[in-house]
N, C-alpha and C positions, 0 to 999 in steps of 0.2 A: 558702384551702383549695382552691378551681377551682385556683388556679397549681398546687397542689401535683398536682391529677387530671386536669390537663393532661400536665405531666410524666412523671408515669406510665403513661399512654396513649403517649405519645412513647417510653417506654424498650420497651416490649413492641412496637410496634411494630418498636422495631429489633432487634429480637431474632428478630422472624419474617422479616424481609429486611435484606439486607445491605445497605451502605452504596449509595446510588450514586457510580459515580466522578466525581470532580468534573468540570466541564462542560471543557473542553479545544478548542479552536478546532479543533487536528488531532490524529486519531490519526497520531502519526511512525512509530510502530512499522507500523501498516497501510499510511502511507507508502513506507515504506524496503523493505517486503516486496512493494508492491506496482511500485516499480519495477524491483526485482530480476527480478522474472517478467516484466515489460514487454521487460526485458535477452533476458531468457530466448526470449521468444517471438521476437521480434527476433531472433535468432541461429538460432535453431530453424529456423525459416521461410524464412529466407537462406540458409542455410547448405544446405537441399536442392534448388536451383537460383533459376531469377527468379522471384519472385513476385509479380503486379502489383502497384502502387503502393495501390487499391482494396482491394486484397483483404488485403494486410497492415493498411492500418485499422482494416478490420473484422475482424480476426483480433486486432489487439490490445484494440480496443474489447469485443467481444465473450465474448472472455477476461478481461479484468478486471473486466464484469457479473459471468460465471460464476464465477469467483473470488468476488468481493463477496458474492453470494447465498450460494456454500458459507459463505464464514466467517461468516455472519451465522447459518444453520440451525445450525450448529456450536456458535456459541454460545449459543443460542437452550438448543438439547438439552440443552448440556450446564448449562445454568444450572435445567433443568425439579427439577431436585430441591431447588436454593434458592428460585425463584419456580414455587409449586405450578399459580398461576392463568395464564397467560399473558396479557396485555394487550397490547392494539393502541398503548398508551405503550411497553410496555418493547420490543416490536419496531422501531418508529420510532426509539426510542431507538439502537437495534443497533445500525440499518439506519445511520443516521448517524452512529455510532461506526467503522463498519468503511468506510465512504464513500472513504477516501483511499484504499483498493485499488483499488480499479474508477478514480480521478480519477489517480492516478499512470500510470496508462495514457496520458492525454491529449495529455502532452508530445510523447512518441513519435508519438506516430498522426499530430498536427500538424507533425511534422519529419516522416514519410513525405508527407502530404498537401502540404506548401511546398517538397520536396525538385526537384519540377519547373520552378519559380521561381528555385534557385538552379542549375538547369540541371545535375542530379546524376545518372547511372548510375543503372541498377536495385542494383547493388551496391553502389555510393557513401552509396546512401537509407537501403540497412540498415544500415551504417558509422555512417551521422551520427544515424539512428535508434537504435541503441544506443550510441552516446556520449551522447545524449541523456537516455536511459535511467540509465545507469551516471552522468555527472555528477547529474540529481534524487537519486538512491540515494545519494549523497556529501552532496550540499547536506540533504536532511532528515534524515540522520543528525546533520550537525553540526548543522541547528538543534535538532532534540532534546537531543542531550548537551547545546548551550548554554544553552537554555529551561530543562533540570534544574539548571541552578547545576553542569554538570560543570567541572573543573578544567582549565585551558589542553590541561595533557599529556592528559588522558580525551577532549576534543572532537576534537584531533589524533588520535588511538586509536582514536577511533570514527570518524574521516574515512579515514583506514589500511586498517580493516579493510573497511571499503564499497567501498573502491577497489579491495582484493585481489579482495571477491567480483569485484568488476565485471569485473577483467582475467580472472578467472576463466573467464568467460563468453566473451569476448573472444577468449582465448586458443583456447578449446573449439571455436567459429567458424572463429576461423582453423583449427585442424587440419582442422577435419572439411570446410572449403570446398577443400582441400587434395589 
């Protein structure tokens, strides 16, 4: 009989909160959006003359905190009318769910920061800084489609399409350095 009024404690509980999503090493999708904007700044930055090697670091670094914080408040909000109470778990929670945006930054910032070791142009840095960018945005795409059980030709599809955005950006750079 407890088995039995355990379990039903267990079903009304899930009925006032939604599932959590299962625990996930990475968010790929926070991933992949976050080196997209890494791409972005990257290009952004370059693209309106030199801009010291420091100073793009902390432009990317500091752009993928603010980023990570917005999506974290975002989903925070937009979850207030599923979870009534807010808990210092379910924000940690976020906080760590949305992580890969602000860490996809990292790459980039470390190819600007080693760019002077491999004896690179201010221009050259933001080149291999968003190649750097644009290849992560490729690799955690495909590992995601490959992690979901996607099918040879969907991994391909989704390596495809991340590399269209990437040239996209690329592309965009190039004109507007032009």
């Amino acid at each position: 009989m407890a088995d039995g009024a355990g379990a039903d404690d267990q079903s009304r509980e899930a009925l006032r909160r939604p599932e959590e999503p299962p625990a996930v090493p990475t968010d790929y999708d926070g991933a992949v959006y976050g080196s997209l904007q890494a791409a972005s700044v990257v290009a952004g930055a370059a693209t309106f003359g030199p801009f010291p090697r420091v100073g793009l670091v902390l432009l990317l670094l500091v752009t993928g905190l603010v980023f990570w914080i917005a999506h974290v408040y975002a989903r925070l909000v937009g979850e207030l009318a599923t979870y009534r109470h807010l808990t210092w778990h379910r924000v940690r929670h976020v906080a760590v769910h949305e992580w890969p945006i602000a860490q996809a930054a990292l790459a980039p910032a470390v190819a600007v920061a080693i760019s002077p070791l491999l004896r690179l142009s201010l221009q050259d840095t933001a080149w291999f800084a968003l190649a750097v960018a644009v290849a992560e945005q490729i690799g955690w795409a495909t590992r995601a489609a490959t992690r979901a059980g996607a099918s040879r030709a969907l991994v391909v599809a989704s390596a495809v399409v991340n590399l269209i955005l990437g040239l996209v950006i690329v592309l965009l750079k190039a004109q507007l350095q032009h």
